[in-house]
C-alpha positions in Angstrom: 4.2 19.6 8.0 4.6 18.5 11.5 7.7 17.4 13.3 6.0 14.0 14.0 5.7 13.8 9.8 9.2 15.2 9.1 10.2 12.0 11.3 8.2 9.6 9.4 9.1 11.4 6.0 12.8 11.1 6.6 13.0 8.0 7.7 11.3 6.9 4.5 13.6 9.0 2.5 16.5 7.0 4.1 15.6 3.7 3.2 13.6 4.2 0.3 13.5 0.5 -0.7 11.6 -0.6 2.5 8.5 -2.0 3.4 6.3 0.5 5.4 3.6 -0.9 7.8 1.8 0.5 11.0 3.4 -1.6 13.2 7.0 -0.3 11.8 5.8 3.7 11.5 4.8 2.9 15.5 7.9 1.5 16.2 10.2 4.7 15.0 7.3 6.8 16.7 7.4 5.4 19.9 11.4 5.8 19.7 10.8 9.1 19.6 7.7 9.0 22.1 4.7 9.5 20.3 3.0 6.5 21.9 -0.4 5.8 19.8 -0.7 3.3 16.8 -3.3 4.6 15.5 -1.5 8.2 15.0 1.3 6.1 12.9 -1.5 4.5 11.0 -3.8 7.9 10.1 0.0 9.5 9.2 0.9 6.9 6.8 -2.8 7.5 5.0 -1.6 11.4 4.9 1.9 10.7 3.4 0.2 8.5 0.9 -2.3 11.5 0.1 0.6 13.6 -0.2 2.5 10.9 -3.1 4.9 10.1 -0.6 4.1 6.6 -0.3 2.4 3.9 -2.4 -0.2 2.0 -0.9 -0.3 -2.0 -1.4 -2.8 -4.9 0.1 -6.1 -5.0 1.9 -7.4 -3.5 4.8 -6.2 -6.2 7.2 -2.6 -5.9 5.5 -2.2 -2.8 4.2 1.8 -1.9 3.8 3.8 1.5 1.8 6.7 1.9 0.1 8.1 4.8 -0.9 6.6 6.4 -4.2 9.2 6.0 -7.2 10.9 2.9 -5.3 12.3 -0.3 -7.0 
């Protein structure tokens, strides 16, 4: 797993009860200064591939939450 991942994964693994979107994963990336939306939205897809993450909605308003979450 990448670092960028690990940072994703963990913050999810924090606050398992939260609401994950793109906008939020690109928020804790940029923190970190990974600058690109779209990598926060493609690494989302591969923690859900991985049964990290749940995802919920359509394509316009797609959001995650942690697999196994209340």
């Amino acid at each position: 797993m990448s670092a960028r991942l690990a940072i994703l994964r963990t913050a999810i693994a924090a606050r398992p009860g939260i609401t994950w979107t793109t906008g939020r994963a690109w928020r804790l990336y940029r923190a970190h200064g990974i600058p690109q939306r779209r990598t926060a939205r493609r690494d989302l897809h591969r923690l859900t591939a991985l049964g990290v993450l749940t995802e919920h909605g359509p394509a316009d308003a797609r959001h995650y939450t942690a697999r196994g979450a209340a």
